[in-house]
ZAGU-59280 format. One record per atom (N, C-alpha, C): residue in three letters; x, y, z. Coordinates in steps of 0.1 Angstrom, whole numbers, plus 5000, padded with zeros to 4 digits. Atoms other than C-alpha are relative to their C-alpha. Example, Ala and Ser with C-alpha at 12.3 -4.5 7.8 and 13.67 -1.06 7.14 Angstrom:
BEGIN
ALA500949885000ALA512349555078ALA500950125000SER499149895000SER513749895071SER499250115008
***
This chain:
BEGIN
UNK499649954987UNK123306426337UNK499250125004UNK500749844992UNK121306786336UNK498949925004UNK501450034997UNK118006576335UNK500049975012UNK500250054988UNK118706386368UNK500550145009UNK499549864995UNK120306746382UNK498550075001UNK501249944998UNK116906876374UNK499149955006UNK501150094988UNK115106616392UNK500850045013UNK499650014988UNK117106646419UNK499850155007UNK500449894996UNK116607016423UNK498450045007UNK501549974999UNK112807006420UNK499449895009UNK500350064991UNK112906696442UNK499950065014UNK499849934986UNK114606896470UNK498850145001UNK501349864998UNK112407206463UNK498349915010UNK501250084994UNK109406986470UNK499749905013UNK499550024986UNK111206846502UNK499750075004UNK500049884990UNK111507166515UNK498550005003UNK501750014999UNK107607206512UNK499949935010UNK500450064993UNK107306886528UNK500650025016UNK499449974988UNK109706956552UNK499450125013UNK500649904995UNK108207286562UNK498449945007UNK501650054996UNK104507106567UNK500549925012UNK499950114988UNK106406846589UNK500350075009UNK499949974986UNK107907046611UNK498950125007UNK501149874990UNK104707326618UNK499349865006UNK501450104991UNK102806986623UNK500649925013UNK499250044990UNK105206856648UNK499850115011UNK500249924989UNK105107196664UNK498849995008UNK501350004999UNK101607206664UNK499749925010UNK500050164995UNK101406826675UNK500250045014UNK499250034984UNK103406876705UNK499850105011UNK499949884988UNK102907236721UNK498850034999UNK501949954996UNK098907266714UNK499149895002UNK500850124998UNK097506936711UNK500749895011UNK499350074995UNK100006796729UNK500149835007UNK499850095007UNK100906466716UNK501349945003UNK498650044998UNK103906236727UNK500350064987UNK498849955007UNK106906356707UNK500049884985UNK499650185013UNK107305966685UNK498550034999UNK500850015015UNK103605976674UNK499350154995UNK499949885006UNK103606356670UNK500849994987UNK498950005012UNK106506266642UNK499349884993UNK500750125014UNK104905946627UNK498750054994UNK501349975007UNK101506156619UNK500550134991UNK499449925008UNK103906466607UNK500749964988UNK499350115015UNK105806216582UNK499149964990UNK500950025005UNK102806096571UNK499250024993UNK500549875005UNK101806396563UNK500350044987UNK499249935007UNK104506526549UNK500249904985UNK499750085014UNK104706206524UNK499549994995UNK501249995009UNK101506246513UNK499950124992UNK500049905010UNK102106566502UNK501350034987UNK498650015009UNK105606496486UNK499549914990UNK500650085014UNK104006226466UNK499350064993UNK500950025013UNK101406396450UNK500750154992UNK498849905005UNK103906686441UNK501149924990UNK498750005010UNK106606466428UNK499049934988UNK500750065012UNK104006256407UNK499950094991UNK500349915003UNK102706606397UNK501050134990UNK498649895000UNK106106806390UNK501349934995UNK498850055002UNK109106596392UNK500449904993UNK500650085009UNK108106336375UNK498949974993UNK501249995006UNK105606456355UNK500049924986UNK499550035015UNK107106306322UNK499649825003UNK500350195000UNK106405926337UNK498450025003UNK501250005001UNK102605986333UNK499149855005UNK500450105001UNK100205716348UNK498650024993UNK501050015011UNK097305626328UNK498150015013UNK500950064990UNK094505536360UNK500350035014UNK499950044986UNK093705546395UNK501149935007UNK499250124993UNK094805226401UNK501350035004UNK498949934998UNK098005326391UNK500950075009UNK499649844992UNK098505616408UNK500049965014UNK500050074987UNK097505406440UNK501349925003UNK498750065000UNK100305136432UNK501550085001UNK498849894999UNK102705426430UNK500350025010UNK500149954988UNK101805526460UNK500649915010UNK499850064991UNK102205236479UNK501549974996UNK498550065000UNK105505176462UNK501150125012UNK499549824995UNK106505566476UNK500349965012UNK499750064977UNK105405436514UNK500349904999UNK499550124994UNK107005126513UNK501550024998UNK498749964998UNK110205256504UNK500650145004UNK499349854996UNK111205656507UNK499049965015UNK500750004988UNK108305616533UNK500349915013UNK499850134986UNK108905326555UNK501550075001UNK498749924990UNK113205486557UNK499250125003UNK500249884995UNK111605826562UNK499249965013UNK500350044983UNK109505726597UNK501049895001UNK498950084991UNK112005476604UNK501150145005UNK498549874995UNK114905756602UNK499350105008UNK500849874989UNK112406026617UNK499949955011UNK500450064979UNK111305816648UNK501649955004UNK498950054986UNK114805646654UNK500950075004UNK498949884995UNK117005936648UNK499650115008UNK500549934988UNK114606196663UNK499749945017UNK499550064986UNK114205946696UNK501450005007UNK498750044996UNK117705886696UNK500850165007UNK499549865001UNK118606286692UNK499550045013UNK500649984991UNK116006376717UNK500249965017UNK499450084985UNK116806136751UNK501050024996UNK499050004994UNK120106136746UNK500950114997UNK499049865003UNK121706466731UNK499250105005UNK501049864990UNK118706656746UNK499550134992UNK499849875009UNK118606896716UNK498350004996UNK501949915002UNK115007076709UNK499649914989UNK500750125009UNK112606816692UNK500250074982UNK500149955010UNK112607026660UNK501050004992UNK498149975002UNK116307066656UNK500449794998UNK500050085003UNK116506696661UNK498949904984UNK500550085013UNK113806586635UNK500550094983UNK499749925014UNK115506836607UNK501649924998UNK498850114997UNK118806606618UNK499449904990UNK500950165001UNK116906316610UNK499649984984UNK500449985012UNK115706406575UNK500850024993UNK498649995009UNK119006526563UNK500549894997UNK499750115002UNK120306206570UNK499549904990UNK500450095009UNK118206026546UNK499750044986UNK500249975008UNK118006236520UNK499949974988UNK499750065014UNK119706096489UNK499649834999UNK500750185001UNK118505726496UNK498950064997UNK501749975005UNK115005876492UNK499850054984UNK499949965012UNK115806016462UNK500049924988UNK499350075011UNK117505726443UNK498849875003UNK500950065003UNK114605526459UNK498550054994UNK501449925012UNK111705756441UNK500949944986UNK499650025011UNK114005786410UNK500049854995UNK499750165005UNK115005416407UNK498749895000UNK501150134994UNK111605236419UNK498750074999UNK501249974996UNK108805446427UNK499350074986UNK500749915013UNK108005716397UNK500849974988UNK499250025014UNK109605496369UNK498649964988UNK501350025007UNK107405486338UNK498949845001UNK501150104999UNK104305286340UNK500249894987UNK500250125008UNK104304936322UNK499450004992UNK500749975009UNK101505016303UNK500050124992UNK500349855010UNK102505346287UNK500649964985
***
């Protein structure tokens, strides 16, 4: 129980990171380059997962070691096909949704939006994504 408590700590720590990168790049996105709102957030996600992945590979699951590239590629795609693919889905449908129809400041809505999916992302890294490699 501490072990998964300690992942879960240093998962969320390394959210926050990512969190923090999404939302300057969303600001960024939207008030200087000025970028619809939906693919200002699907290139901030994108972002932000690329840098949570090589952090959690790095950190939080540093004890499931991959051996290769390759690997580390396959991981990857496991990461965006599940935390990834719900994380832009819940970012775009909840921040669209937040935005047109509660009206609340794009930023305020995409930090809504991330809360919401939090612990699913979690239990899909833990359970699927950074589980030890087959060949270790």
């Amino acid at each position: 129980m501490i072990k998964i408590l300690r992942k879960w700590v240093r998962y969320n720590a390394i959210g926050l990171m990512g969190l923090g990168l999404q939302l300057i790049l969303l600001f960024l996105l939207t008030r200087f380059v000025h970028l619809n709102y939906f693919v200002a957030t699907l290139f901030a996600v994108q972002c932000a997962l690329i840098h949570n992945f090589l952090w959690h590979q790095r950190y939080t699951w540093k004890e499931n070691v991959v051996r290769s590239k390759k690997e580390s590629v396959m991981r990857f795609v496991r990461f965006n096909s599940s935390s990834g693919t719900l994380a832009i889905i819940s970012n775009l449908g909840f921040t669209a949704l937040l935005v047109q129809i509660v009206h609340l400041p794009l930023v305020v809505c995409n930090l809504m939006a991330i809360g919401i999916c939090n612990v699913a992302n979690f239990l899909f890294a833990n359970n699927f994504v950074f589980q030890p490699s087959n060949n270790a």
